[in-house]
N, CA, C and O of each residue as an XYZ file, in Angstrom:
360
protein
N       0.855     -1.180      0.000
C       0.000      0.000      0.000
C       0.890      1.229      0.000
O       1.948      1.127      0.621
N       0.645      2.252     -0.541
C       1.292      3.471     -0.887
C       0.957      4.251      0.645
O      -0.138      4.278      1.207
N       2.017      4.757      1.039
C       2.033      5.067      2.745
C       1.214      6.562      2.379
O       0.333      7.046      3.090
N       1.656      7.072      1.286
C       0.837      8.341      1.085
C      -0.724      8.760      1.118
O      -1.277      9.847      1.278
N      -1.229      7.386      0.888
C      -2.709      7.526      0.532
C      -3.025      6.840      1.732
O      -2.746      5.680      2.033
N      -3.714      7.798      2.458
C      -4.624      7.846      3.654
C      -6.420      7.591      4.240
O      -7.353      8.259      3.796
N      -6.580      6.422      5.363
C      -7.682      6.598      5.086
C      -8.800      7.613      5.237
O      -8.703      8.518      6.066
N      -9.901      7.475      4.422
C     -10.794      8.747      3.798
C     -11.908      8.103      4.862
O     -12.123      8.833      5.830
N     -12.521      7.063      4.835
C     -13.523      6.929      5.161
C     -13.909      7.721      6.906
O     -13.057      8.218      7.642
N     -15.244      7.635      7.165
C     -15.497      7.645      8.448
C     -14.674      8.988      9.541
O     -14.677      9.164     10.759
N     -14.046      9.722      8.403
C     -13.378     11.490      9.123
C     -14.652     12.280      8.970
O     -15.549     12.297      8.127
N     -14.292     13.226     10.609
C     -14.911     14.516     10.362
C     -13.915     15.663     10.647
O     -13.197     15.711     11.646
N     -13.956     16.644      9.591
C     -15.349     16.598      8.745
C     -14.586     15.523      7.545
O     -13.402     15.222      7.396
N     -15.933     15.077      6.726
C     -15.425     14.108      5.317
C     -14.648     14.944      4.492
O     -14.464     16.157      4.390
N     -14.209     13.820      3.879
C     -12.884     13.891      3.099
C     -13.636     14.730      1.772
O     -14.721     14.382      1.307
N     -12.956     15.717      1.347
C     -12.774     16.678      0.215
C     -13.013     16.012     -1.104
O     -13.080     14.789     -0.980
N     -13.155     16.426     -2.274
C     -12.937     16.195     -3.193
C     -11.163     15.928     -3.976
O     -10.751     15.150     -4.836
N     -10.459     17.085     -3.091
C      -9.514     17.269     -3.195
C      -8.632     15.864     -2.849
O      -7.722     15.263     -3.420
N      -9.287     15.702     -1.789
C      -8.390     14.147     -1.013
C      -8.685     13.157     -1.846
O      -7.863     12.288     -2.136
N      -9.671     13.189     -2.227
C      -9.884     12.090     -3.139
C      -9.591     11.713     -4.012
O      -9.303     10.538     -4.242
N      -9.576     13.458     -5.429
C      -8.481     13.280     -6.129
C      -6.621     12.989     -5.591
O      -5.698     12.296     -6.020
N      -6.723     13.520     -4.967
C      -4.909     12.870     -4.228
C      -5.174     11.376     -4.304
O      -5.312     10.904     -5.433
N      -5.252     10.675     -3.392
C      -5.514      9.646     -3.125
C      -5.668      8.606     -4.362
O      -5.006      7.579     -4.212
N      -6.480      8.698     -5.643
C      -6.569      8.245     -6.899
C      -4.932      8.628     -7.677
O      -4.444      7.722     -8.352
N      -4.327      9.649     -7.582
C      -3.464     10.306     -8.229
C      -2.542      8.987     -7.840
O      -2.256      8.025     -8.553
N      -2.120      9.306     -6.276
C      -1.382      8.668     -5.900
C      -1.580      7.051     -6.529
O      -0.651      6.465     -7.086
N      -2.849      6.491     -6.352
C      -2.831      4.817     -6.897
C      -2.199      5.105     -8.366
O      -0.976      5.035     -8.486
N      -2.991      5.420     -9.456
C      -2.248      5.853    -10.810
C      -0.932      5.584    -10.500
O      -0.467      4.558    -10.996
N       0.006      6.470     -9.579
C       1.172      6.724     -9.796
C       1.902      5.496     -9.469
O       2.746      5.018    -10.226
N       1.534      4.921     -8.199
C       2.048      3.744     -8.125
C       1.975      2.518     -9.160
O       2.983      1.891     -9.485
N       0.509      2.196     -9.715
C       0.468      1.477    -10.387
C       1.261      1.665    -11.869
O       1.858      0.710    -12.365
N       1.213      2.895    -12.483
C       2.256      2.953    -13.643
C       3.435      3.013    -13.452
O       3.948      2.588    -14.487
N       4.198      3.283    -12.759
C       5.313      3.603    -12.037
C       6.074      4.806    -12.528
O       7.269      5.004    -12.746
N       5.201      5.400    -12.609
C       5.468      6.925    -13.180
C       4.558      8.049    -12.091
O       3.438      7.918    -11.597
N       5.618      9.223    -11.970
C       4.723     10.212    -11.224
C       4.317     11.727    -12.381
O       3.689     12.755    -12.126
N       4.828     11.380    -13.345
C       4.674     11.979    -14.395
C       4.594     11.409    -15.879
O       5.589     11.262    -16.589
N       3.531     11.161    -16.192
C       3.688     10.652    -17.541
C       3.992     11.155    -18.493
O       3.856     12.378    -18.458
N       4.546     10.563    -19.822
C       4.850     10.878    -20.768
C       3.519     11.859    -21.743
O       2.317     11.597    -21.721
N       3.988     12.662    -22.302
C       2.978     13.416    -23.168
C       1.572     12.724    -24.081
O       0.427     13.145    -24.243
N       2.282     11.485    -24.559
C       1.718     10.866    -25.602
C       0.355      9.288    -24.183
O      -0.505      8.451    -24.455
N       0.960      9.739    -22.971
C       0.282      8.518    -21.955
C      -0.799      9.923    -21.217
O      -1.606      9.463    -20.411
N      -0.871     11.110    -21.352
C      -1.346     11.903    -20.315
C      -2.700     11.765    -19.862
O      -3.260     11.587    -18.781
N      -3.211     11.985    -21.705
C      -4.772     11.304    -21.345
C      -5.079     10.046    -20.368
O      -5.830     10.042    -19.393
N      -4.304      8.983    -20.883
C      -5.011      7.745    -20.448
C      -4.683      7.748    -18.945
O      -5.494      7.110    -18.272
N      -3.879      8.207    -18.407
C      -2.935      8.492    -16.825
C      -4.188      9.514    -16.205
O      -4.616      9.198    -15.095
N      -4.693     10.529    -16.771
C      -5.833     12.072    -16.244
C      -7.166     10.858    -16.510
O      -8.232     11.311    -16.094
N      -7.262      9.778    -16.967
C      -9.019      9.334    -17.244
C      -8.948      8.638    -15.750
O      -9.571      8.773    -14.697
N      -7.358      7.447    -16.435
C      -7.614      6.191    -14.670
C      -7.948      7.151    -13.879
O      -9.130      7.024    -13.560
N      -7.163      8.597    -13.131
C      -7.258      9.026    -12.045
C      -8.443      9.626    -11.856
O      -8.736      9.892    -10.690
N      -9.517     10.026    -13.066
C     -10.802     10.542    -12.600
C     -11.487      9.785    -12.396
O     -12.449     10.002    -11.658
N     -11.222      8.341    -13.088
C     -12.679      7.207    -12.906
C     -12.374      6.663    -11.321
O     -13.312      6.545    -10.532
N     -10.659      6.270    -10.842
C     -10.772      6.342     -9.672
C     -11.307      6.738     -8.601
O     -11.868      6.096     -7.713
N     -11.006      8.435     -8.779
C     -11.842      9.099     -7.881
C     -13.021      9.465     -8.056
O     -13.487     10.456     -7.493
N     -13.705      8.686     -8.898
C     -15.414      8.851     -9.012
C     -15.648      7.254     -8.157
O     -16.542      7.271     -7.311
N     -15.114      6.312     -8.292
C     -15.038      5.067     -7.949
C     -15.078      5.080     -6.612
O     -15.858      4.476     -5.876
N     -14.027      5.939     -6.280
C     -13.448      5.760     -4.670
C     -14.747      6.770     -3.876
O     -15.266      6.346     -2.843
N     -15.078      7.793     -4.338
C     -16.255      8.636     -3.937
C     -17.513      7.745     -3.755
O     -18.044      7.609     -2.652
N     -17.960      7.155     -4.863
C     -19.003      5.738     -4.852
C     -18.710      5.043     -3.541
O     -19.502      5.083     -2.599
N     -17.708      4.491     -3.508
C     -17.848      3.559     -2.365
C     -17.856      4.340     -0.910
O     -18.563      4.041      0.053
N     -16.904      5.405     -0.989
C     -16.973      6.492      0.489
C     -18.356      6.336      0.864
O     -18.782      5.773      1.873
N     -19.289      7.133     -0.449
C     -20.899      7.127     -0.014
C     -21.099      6.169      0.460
O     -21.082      6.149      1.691
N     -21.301      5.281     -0.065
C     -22.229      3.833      0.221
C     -21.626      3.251      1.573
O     -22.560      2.754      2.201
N     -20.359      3.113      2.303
C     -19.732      2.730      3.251
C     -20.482      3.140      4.154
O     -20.778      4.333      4.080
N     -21.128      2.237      5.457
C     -22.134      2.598      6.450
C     -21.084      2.060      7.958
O     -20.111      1.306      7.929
N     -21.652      2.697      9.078
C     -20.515      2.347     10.106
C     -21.318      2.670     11.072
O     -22.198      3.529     11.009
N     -20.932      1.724     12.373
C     -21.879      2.470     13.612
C     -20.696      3.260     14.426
O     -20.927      3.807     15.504
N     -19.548      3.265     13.872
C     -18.387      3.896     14.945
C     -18.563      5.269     15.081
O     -19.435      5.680     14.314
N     -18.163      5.949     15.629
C     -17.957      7.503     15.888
C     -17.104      7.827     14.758
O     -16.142      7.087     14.553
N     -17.374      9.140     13.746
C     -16.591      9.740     12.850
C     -15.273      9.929     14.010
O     -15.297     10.271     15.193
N     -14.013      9.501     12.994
C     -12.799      9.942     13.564
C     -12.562     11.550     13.415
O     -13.077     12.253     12.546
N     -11.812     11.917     14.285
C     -11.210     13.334     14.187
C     -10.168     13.468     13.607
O      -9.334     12.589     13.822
N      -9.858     14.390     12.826
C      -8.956     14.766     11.875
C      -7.665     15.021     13.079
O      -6.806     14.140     13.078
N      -7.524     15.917     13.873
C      -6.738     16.474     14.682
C      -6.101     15.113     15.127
O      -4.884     14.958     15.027
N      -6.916     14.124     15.618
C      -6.132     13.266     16.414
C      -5.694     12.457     15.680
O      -4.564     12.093     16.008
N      -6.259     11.795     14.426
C      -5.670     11.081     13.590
C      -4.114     11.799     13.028
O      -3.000     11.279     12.969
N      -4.405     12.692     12.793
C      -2.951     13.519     12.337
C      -1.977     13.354     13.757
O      -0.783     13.149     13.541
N      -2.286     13.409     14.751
C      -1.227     13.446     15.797
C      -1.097     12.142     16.286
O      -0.605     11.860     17.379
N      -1.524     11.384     15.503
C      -1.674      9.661     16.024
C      -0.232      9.363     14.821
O       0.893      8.933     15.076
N      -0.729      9.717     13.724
C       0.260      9.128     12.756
C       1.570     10.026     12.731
O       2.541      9.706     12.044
N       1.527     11.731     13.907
C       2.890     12.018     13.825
C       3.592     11.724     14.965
O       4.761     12.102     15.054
N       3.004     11.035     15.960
C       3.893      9.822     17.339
C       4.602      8.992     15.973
O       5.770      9.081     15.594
N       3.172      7.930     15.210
C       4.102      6.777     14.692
C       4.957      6.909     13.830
O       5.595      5.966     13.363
N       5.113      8.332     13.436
C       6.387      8.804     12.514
C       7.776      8.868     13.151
O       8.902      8.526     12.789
N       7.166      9.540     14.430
C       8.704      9.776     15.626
C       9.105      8.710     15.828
O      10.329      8.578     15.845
N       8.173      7.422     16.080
C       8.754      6.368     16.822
C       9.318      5.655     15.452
O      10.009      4.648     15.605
N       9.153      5.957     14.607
C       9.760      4.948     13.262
C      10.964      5.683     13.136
O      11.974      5.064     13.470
N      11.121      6.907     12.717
C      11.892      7.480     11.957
C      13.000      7.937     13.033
O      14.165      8.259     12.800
N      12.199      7.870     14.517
C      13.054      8.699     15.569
C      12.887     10.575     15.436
O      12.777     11.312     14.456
N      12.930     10.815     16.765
C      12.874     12.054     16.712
C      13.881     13.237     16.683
O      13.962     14.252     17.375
N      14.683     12.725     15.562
C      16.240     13.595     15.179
C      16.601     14.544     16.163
O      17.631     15.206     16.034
């Protein structure tokens, strides 16, 4: 899994349009193994990443949960402990 792409589901507030396109960008990128495609690949590289993130939006909706929406704040300070403790805190 691409460490970049984060989960969307079940945040408040919900995830952006913006995140979503990220998140699709990012799969694209991994899967071609390009973070920039070639001129003559651009189209077909700009379609995967929109049908993705129409795809990935589809399922966000439809995803049902009885948990409490997570918080953005704490999720972000959850994953920057497990950064310190991986990477160390220089």
């Amino acid at each position: 899994m691409c460490r970049s792409i984060r989960t969307l589901f079940n945040l408040e507030p919900a995830a952006t349009d913006e995140e979503v396109t990220a998140a699709a960008l990012q799969y694209v990128r991994k899967l071609s193994g390009s973070t920039q495609p070639s001129k003559a690949n651009q189209e077909a590289f700009d379609q995967a990443v929109a049908a993705i993130a129409a795809a990935t939006q589809e399922l966000l909706d439809s995803l049902v949960t009885s948990a409490p929406p997570r918080d953005r704040e704490v999720e972000a300070a959850k994953a920057k402990a497990r950064a310190a403790e991986r990477f160390g805190t220089g």
